[in-house]
Residue, then its C-alpha position, 0 to 999 in steps of 0.5 A: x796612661x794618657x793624663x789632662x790638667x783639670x782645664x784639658x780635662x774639662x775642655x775634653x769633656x765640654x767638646x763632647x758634650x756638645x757633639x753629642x747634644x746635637x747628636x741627640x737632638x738629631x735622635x729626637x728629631x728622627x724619632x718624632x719624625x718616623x714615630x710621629x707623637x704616639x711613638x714618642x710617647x710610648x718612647x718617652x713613658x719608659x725611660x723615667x723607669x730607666x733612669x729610676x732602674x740606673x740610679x738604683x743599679x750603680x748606687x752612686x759608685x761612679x761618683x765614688x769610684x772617681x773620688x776614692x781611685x784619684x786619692x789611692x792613686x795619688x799615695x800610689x797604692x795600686x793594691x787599692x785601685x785594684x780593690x775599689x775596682x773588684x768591690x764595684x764590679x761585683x757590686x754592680x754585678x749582683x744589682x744588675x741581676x737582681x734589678x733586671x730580674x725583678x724589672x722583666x717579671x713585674x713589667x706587665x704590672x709597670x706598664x698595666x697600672x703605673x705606666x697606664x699603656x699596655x704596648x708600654x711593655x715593648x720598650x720597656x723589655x726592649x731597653x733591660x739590656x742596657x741597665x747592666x751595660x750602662x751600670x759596667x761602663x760608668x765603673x770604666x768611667x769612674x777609674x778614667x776619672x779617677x785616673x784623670x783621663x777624660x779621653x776614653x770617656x768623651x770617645x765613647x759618648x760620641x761613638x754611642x750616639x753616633x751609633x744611636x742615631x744611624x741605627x734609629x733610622x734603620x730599626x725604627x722604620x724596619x719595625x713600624x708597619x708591625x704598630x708604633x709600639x714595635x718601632x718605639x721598641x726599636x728605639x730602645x733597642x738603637x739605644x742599647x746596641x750604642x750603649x753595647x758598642x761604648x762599653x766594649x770601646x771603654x772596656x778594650x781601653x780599659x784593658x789595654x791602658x790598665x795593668x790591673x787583673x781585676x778578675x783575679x783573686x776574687x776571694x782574697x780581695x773582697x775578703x780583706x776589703x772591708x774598709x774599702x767597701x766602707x769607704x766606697x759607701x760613704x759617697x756612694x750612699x749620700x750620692x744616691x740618695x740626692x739622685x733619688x730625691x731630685x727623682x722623686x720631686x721631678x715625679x711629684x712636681x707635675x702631679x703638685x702643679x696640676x693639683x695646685x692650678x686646678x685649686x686657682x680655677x685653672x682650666x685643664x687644657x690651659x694647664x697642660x699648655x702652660x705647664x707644656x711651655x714650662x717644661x717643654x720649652x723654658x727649662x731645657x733653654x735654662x738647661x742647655x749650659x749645664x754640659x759645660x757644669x756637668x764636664x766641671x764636676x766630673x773633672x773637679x771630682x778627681x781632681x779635688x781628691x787628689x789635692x786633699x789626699x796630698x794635704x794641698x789646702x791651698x791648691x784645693x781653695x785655687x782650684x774651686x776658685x777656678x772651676x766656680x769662675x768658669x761655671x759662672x763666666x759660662x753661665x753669665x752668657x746664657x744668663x744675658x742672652x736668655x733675659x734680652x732675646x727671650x722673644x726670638x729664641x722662642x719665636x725661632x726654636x719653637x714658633x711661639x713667644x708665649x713662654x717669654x714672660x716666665x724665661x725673662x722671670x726665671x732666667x737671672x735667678x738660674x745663673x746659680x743653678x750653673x753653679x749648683x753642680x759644681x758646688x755638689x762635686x766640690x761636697x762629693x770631693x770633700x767627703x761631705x757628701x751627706x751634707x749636700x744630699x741633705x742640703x739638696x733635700x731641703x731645697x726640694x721640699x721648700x720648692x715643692x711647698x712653695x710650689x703648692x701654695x703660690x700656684x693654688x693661689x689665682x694671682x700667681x698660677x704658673x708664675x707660682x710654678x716658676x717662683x718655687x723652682x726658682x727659690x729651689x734652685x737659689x737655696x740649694x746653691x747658697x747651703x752648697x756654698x754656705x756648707x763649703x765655707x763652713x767646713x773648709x773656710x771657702x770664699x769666693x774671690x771678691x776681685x773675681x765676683x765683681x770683675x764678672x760683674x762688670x763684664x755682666x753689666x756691660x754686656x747687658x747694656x750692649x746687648x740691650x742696644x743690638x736687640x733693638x737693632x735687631x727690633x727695627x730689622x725683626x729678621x733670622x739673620x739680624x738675629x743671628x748676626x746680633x747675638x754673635x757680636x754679643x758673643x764677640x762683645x762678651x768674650x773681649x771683656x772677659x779678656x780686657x777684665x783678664x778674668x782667666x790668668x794666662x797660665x790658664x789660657x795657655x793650658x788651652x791647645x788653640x792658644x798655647x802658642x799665643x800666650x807663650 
């Protein structure tokens, strides 16, 4: 089988990412355009029941699969690859059953009284396939992970939106003279024939890359896998848990926020507007790096296994070094360039610059949250998954009751908002941090810190000039031409600072030849 070092790994990963980021926001953009704003809607009420149905279905075993495959594959034990994969199949097999059954009868109830639309209950039916269909993929997903084999994986996120979105056009259209709740349950139904076509591209993979016979000997196997089932659980349950309370304060944060405004007097059609700028176009700015942190810690998972299986304390200590100065090389340049060109990224991406003054307020604090999420893997990694479900509950309930009380006061409002998600964000990341130090004596790399520091600083300034180059022309094209010297600028000082070793650099296939 095909295996990457954690830099190809990553690569791979990132490479994905950002094919189906595009691909997806050429989904959104179709379906806007054929739906218009009510399609979207019915489209978009469903699908946080989705997400509430997968977290329940795969209860964190992709995260524990990864983990547990990488550290019996580092002893060579195939005997326990093969259990973890019996013991999750049948798992995920009976909570696809029974969460897809109680979802088709109590839907009426959902979409009656929950979901407050009745023509909900078109897509909500439409998309019940695809929870045991995502729920056997991400299994598939967790052994290539655990295998260290990224490929698979990253083919079949490409093939699935790309699927999704040649189908969305026909589906969707052939359905919308019968009403918009038919064609927005043509775009659940675009989603789950992507989604049936991704797994039956990981499980032919799967099948031709893997010697394992999961099917038989079922008996035996799940007779004699007690102690596998226990250790699954150990990260599956801790891991389910943080996905289920970021669930639950993503629920109540909207209903805290309306409530909290109303109290400082605040009109309700400018707290929808507000809260709409908030959330509609300052967080998925603050958000766009994460598919780089997301690819970090799904390739820091195996790979930190295999390292503590084999008792590499110092390769463990390297190796988060590594993944936390890529987190925050990449996060710094997001970091930059949303501070300064604040005004112009929203002028151009949305036609307005009335979030500017909360992404300036949000966006030097958020360059932990690219941070965060491999910090939480290294945890998951580390068997102290417990901990960072702990740590994440904590953060949540101080940013919801910071929350509460700055935005009930008039002199903050939504800045009250932004304040709580900021100190959210900052505390999670420093008891992630604090957590690893703690149990494993790790210290980020001073030499490290204030090398970026001081590519940061420069860049700020250098950036600083060319935006008032840019001011003076106020074009799309001095904009675009500002931002990619920037770019050019950033990366010179990541190499004249030499912030990645050469022996990295070479692991990357462009410049291998050049490093040699």
């Amino acid at each position: 089988m095909t295996r990457q070092s954690f830099i190809q790994g990553t690569l791979i990963l990132i490479l994905a990412g950002m094919i189906t980021r595009f691909l997806g926001f050429m989904n959104r953009i179709i379906i806007a355009r054929l739906m218009g704003e009510e399609g979207v809607g019915l489209y978009m009420m469903t699908l946080p029941t989705l997400f509430l149905i997968l977290t329940l279905t795969q209860f964190g075993l992709p995260v524990a699969i990864s983990k547990r495959i990488s550290e019996a594959n580092a002893r060579n034990d195939k005997q326990e690859v093969k259990k973890i994969m019996v013991v999750s199949t049948v798992f995920i097999l009976c909570s696809s059953i029974i969460l897809t059954t109680l979802l088709f009868f109590s839907s009426p109830l959902i979409t009656k009284h929950l979901l407050t639309d009745s023509r909900t209950i078109f897509p909500l039916i439409s998309m019940i396939p695809i929870v045991p269909l995502i729920a056997f993929s991400s299994i598939i997903k967790g052994y290539f992970q655990g295998m260290h084999n990224m490929k698979p994986q990253s083919y079949a996120l490409i093939l699935e939106q790309v699927i999704r979105v040649v189908l969305v056009v026909i589906i969707t259209r052939a359905l919308l003279p019968f009403g918009v709740e038919y064609a927005a349950a043509g775009a659940m139904i675009s989603l789950v024939l992507g989604e049936f076509c991704s797994f039956l591209y990981l499980f032919y993979t799967f099948r031709r890359s893997s010697a394992l016979k999961v099917h038989q000997n079922l008996p035996k196997i799940l007779a004699n896998s007690k102690n596998t089932i226990q250790r699954l659980l150990s990260i599956a349950l801790p891991a389910t848990g943080s996905r289920l309370i970021n669930s639950i304060s993503s629920f109540i944060e909207p209903i805290l926020v309306t409530q909290s405004l109303v109290i400082a007097g605040v009109a309700t059609n400018l707290i929808t507007k507000q809260y709409g700028e908030l959330m509609g176009y300052v967080m998925p700015l603050l958000f766009l790096p994460t598919f780089i942190t997301n690819s970090l810690s799904i390739t820091i998972i195996p790979s930190l296994s295999e390292m503590e299986a084999k008792g590499q304390v110092e390769a463990t200590q390297k190796r988060l070094q590594q993944a936390l100065r890529i987190s925050l090389v990449s996060g710094a340049l997001a970091t930059i360039v949303l501070s300064i060109y604040a005004a112009p990224i929203l002028k151009y991406m949305y036609g307005t610059e009335q979030a500017k003054p909360l992404l300036t307020l949000m966006a030097p604090f958020f360059i932990l949250l690219y941070i965060q999420t491999p910090l939480q893997a290294s945890l998951q990694a580390l068997d102290y998954a417990q901990a960072a479900m702990w740590n994440s509950l904590l953060g949540n309930l101080v940013k919801l009751s910071l929350i509460f009380l700055l935005a009930s006061s008039p002199q903050f409002g939504m800045k009250g908002v932004a304040l709580g998600m900021i100190t959210g964000v900052v505390l999670i990341t420093l008891l992630h941090y604090t957590t690893l130090k703690k149990n494993i004596k790790f210290k980020m790399s001073t030499s490290d810190l204030l090398k970026i520091g001081l590519v940061i600083f420069f860049t700020t300034i250098i950036g600083s000039k060319l935006y008032n180059v840019h001011s003076h022309i106020n074009t799309f094209y001095s904009f675009a031409s500002t931002l990619f010297i920037l770019c050019i600028v950033y990366l010179s000082l990541l190499y004249l600072f030499k912030i990645f070793p050469k022996q990295e650099l070479k692991q990357i296939p462009l410049l291998n030849n050049f490093f040699k």
